[in-house]
Backbone as a ProteinNet text record, in pm:
[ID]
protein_1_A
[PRIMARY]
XXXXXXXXXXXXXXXXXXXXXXXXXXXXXXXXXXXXXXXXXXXXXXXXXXXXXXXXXXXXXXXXXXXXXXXXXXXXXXXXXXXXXXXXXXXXXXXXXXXXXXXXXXXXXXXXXXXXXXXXXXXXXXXXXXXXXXXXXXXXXXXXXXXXXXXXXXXXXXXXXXXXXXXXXXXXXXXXXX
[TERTIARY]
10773	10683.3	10756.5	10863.9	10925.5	10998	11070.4	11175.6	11106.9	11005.7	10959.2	10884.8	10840.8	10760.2	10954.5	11037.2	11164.6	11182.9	11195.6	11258.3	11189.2	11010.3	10873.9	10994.1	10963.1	11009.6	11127.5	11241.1	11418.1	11351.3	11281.7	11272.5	11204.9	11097.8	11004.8	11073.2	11188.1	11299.8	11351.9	11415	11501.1	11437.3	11283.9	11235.3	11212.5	11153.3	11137.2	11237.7	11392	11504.6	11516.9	11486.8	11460	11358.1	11436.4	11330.6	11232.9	11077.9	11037.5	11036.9	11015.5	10976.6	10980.7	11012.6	10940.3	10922.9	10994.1	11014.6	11171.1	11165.8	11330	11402.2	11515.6	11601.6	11653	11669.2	11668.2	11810.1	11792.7	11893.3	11994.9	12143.7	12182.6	12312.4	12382.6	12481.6	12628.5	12706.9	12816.9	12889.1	13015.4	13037.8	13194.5	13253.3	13392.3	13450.8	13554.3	13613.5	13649.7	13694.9	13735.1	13641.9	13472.4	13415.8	13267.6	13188.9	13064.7	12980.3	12857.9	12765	12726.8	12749.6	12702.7	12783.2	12939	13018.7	13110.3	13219	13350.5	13418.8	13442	13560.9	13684.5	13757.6	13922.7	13970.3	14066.4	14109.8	14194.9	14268.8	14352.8	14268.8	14137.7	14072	14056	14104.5	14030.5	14164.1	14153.6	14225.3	14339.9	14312.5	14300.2	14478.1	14469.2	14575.2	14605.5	14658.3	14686.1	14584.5	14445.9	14314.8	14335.5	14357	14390.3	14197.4	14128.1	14013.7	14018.5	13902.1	13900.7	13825	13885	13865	13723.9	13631.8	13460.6	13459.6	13369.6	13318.5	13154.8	13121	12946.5	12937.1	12793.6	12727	12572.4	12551.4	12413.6	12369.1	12429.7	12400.4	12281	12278.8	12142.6	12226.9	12122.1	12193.5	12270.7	12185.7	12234.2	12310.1	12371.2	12465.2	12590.7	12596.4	12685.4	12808	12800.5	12930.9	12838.9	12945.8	12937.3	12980.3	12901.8	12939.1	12924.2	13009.7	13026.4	13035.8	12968.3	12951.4	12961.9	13053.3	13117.2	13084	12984.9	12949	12905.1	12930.7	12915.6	12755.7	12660.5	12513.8	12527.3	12606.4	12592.5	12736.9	12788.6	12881.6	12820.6	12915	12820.7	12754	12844.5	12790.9	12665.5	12657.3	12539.2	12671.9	12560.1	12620.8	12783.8	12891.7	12997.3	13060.9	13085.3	13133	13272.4	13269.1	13445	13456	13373.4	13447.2	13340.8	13406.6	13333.6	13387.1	13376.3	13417.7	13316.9	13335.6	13238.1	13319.2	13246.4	13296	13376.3	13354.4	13383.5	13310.9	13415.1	13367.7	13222.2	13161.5	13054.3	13107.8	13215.6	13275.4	13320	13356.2	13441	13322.6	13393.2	13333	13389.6	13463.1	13529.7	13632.8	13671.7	13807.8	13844.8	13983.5	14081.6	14105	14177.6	14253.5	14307.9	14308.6	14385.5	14439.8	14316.1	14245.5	14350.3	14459.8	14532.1	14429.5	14483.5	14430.1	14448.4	14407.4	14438.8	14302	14250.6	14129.5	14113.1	14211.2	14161.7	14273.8	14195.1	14315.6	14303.9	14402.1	14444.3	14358.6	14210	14134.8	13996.1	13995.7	13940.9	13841.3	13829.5	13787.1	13805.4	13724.9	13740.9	13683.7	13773	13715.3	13738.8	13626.4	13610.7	13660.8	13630.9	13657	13591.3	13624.9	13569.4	13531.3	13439.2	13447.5	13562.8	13661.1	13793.7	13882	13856.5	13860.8	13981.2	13969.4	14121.5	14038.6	14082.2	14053.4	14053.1	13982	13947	13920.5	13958.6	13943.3	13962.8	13928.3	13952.8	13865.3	13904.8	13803.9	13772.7	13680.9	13613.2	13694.5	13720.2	13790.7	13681.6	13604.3	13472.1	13546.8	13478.9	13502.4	13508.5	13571.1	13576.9	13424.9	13357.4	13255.2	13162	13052.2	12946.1	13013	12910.4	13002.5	12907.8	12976.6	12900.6	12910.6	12784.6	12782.1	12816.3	12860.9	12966	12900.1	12834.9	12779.8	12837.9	12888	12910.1	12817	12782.7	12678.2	12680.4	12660.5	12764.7	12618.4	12602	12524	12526	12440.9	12462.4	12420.8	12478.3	12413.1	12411.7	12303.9	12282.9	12367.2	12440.4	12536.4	12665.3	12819.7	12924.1	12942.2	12952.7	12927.3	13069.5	13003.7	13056.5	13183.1	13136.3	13223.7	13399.4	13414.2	13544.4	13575.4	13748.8	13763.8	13772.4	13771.7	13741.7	13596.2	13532.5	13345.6	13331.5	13249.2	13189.1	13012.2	13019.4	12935.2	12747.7	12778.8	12629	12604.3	12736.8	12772.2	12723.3	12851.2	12751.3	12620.3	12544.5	12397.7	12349.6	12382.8	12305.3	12308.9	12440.7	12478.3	12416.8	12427.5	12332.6	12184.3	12142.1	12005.5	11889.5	11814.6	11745	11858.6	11959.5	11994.2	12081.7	12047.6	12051.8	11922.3	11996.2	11936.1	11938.4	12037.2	12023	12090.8	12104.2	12219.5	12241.1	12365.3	12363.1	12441.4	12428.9	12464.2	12595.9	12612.6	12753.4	12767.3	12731.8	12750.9	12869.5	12957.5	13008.4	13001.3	13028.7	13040.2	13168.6	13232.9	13305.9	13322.2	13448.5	13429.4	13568.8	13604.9	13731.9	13702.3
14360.8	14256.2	14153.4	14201.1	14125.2	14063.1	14091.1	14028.1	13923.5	13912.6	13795	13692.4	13733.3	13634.9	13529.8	13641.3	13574.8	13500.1	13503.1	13469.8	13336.5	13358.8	13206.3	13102.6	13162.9	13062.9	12984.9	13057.5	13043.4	12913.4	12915.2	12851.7	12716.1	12733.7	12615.6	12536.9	12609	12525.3	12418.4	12486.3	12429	12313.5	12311.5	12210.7	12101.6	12125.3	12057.2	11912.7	11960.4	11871.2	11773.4	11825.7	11767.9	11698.7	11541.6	11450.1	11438.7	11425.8	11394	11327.3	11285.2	11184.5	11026.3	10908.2	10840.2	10849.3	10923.7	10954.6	10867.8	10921.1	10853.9	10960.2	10979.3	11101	11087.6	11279.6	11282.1	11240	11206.9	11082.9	11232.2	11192.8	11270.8	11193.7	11258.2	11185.1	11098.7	10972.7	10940.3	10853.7	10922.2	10864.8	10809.9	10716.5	10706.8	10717.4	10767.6	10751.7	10594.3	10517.6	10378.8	10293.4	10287.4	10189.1	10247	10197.5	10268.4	10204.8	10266.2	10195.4	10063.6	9959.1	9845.6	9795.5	9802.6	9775.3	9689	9606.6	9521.3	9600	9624.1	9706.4	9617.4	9740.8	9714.4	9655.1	9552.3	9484.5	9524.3	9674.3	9768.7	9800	9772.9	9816.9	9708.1	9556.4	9438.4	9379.2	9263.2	9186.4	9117.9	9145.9	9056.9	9165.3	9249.7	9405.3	9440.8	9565.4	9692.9	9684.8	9656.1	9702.9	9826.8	9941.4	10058.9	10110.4	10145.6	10283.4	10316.7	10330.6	10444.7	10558.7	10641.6	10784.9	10803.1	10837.9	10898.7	11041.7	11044.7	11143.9	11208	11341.9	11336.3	11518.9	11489.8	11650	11637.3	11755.8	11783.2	11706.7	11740.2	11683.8	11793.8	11736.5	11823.1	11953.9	12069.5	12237.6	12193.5	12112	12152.8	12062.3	11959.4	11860.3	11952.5	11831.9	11889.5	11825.8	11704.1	11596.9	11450.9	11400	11262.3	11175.8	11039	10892.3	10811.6	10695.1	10616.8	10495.5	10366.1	10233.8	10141	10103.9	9990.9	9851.9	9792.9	9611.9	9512.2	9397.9	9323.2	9209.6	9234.2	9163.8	8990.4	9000.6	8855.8	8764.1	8773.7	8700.5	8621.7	8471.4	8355.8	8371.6	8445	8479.7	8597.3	8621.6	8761.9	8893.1	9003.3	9120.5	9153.8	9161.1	9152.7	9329	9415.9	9518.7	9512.8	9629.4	9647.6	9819.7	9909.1	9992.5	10101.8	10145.3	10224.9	10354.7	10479.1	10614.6	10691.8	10777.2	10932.9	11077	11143.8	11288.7	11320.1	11340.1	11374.6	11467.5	11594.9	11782.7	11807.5	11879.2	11892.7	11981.2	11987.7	12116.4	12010.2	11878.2	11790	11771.6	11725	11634.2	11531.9	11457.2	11345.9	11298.9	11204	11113.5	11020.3	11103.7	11056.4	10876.6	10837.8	10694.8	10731.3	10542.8	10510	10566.3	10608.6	10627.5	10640	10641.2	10566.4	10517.3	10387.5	10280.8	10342.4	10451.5	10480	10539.4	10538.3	10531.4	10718.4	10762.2	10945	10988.6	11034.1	11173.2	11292.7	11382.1	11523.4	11565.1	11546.8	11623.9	11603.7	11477.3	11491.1	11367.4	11313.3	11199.8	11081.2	11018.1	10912.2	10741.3	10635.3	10534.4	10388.7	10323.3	10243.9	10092.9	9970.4	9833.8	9802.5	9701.9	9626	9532.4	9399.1	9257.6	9178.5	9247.4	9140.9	9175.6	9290.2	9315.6	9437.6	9515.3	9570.6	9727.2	9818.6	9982.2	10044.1	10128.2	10122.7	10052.2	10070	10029.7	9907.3	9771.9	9644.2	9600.3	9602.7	9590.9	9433.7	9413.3	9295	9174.4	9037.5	8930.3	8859.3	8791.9	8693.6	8573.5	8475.1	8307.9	8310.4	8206	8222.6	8161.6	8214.6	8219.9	8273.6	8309.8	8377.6	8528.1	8634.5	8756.9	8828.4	8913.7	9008	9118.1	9199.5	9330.1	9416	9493.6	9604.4	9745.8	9767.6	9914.8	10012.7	10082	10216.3	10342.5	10326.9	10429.5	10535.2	10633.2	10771.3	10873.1	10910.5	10945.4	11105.8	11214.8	11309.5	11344.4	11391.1	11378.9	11543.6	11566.9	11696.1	11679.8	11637	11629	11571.5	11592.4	11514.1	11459.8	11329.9	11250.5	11176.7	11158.4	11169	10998.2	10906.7	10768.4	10795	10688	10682.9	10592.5	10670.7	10565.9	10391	10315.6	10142.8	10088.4	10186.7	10188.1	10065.3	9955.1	9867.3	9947.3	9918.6	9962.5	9941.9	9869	9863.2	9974.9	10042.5	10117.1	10280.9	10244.6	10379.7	10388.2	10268.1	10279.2	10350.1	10315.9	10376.7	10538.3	10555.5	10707.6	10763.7	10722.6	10757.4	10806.9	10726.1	10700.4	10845.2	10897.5	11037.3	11101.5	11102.5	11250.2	11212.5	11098.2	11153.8	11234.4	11287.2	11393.6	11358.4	11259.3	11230.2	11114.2	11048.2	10922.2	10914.6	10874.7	10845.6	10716.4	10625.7	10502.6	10473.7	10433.7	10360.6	10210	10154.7	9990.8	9905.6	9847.4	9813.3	9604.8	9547.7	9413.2	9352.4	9222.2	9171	9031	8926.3	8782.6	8795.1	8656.9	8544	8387.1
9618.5	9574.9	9486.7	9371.8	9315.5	9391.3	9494	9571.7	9626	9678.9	9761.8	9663.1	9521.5	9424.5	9412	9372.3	9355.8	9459.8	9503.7	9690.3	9666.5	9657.5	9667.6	9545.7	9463.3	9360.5	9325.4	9393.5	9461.3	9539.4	9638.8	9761.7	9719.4	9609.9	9538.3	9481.4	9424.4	9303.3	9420.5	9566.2	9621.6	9663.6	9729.7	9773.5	9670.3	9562.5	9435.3	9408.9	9439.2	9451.6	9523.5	9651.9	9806.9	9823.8	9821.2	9839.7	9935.2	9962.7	10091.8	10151.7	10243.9	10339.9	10288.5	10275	10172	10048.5	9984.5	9840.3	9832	9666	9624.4	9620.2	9588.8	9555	9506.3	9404.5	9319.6	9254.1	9080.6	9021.5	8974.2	8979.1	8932.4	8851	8769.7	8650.8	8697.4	8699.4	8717.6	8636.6	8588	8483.9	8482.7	8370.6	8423.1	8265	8219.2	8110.2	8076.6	8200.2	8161.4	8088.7	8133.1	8045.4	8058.6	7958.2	7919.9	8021.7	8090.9	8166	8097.1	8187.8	8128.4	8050.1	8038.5	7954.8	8038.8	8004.9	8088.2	8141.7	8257.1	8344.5	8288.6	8252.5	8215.4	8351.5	8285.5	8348.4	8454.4	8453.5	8502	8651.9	8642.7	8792.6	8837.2	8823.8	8872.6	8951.6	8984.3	9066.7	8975	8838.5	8742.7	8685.2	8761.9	8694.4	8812.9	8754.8	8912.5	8991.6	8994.2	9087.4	9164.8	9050.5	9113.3	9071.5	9156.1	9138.1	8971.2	8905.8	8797.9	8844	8754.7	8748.3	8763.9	8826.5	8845.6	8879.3	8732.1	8763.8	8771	8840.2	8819.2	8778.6	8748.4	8749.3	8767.3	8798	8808.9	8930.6	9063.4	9206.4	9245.8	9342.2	9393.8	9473.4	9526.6	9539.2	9652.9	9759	9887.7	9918.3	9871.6	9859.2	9961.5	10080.6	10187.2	10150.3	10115.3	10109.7	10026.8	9979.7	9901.6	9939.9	9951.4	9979	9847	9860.3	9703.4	9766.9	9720.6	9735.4	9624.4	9640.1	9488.6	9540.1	9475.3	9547.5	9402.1	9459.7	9312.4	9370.7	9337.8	9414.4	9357.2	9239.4	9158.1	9266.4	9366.1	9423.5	9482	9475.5	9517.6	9688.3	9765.2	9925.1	9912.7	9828.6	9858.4	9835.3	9822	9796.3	9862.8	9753.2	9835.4	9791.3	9891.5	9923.2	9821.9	9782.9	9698	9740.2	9787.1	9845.5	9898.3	10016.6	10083.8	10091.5	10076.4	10077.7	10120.1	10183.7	10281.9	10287.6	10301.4	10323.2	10209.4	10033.6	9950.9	9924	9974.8	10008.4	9849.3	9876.1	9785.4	9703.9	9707.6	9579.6	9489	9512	9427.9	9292.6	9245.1	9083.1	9030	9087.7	9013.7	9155.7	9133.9	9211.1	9106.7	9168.4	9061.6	9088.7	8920.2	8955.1	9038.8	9078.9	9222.7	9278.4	9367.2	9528.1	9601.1	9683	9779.7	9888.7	9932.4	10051.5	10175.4	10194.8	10335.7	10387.5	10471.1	10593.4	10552.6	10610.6	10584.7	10491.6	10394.6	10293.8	10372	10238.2	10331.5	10314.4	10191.7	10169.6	10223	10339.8	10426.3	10404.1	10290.4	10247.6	10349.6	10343.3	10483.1	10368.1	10389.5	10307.8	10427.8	10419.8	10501.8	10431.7	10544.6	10479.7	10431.5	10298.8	10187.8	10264.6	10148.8	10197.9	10208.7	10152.4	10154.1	10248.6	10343.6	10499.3	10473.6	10370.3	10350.3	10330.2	10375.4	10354.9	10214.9	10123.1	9963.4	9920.5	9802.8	9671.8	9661.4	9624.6	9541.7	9473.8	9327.9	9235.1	9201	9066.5	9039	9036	9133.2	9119.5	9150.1	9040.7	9076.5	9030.6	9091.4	9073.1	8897.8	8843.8	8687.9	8645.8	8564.4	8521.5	8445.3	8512.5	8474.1	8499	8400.8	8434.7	8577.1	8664.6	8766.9	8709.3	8742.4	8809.1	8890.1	8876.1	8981.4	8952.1	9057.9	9086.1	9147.4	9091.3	9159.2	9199.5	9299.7	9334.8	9402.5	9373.5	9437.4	9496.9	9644.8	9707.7	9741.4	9693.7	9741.3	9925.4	10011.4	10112.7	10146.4	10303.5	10334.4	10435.6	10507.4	10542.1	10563.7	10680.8	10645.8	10762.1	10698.2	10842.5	10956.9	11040.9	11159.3	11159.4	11065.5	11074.6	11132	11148.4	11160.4	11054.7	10976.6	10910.7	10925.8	10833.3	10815.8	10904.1	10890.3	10896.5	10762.7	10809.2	10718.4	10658.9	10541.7	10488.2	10541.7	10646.7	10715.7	10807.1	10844.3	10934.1	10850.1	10751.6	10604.9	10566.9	10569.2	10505.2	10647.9	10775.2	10844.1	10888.2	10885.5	10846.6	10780.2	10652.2	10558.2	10553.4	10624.2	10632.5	10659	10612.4	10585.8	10553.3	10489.7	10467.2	10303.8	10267.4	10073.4	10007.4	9912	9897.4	9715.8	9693.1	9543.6	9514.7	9403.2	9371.1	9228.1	9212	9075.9	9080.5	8941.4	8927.2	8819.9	8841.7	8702	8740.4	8596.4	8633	8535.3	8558.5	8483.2	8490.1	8431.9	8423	8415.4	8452.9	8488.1	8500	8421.6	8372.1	8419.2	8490.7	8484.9	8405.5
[MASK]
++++++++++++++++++++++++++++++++++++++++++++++++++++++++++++++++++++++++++++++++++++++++++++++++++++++++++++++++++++++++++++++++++++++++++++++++++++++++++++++++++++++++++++++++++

């Protein structure tokens, strides 16, 4: 009798996580040592420096988290939302990716990263017109599964991959001036 009240309530927790239908999903933590949410990205990740990746990291993803996708875009660019990086299939055991990423389509660890707006594979960080400052989101997706893309997949290509099978997200925003 205990085994199956356990078992009900194991099983209640799991659904609980698991977004439905038309629901949102659920928020979970991403963070970077380089700059505080809502703070100036060092210049070391921009166009402006090395534009090498910073270090991200998360916790508290959802249970059944198969693999992770991450979408870096700046919405304030004078063309509309401009892409700075696309990544998939980051194994669900991970917790962080390290600084600069290497630019290559598939790692050994199976990671797959597609083309930016500036037509190049990874990582290229914030180079906005000199001005007003942008926004740069990093948004890191738990998914229920690992998906099928080929690497230098444009990110319309990821949202649709995507599509029913996040299972959670978390945000990191940083800001950015020339």
């Amino acid at each position: 009798m205990w085994n199956v009240l356990l078992a009900l309530v194991f099983v209640a927790t799991l659904s609980a996580q698991q977004p439905k239908e038309g629901t949102s999903a659920v928020s979970f933590t991403l963070s970077t040592p380089e700059f505080a949410s809502g703070a100036e990205i060092p210049q070391a990740n921009t166009c402006q420096g090395p534009n090498v990746s910073p270090l991200l990291t998360w916790i508290d993803q959802p249970l059944q988290t198969a693999s992770f996708a991450l979408i870096v875009d700046d919405p304030d660019a004078p063309a509309g939302t401009w892409v700075h990086w696309v990544i998939w299939n980051i194994p669900a055991s991970t917790h962080l990716l390290p600084e600069n990423v290497p630019r290559s389509g598939r790692l050994q660890s199976g990671v797959v990263q597609g083309r930016n707006d500036f037509g190049k594979t990874g990582y290229d960080g914030p180079c906005p017109p000199p001005g007003k400052s942008h926004r740069y989101y990093f948004r890191l997706y738990a998914l229920d599964v690992k998906l099928t893309l080929e690497p230098g997949a444009a990110r319309r290509e990821l949202d649709a991959a995507m599509k029913g099978h996040i299972l959670g997200r978390a945000e990191h925003m940083g800001t950015y001036r020339r």
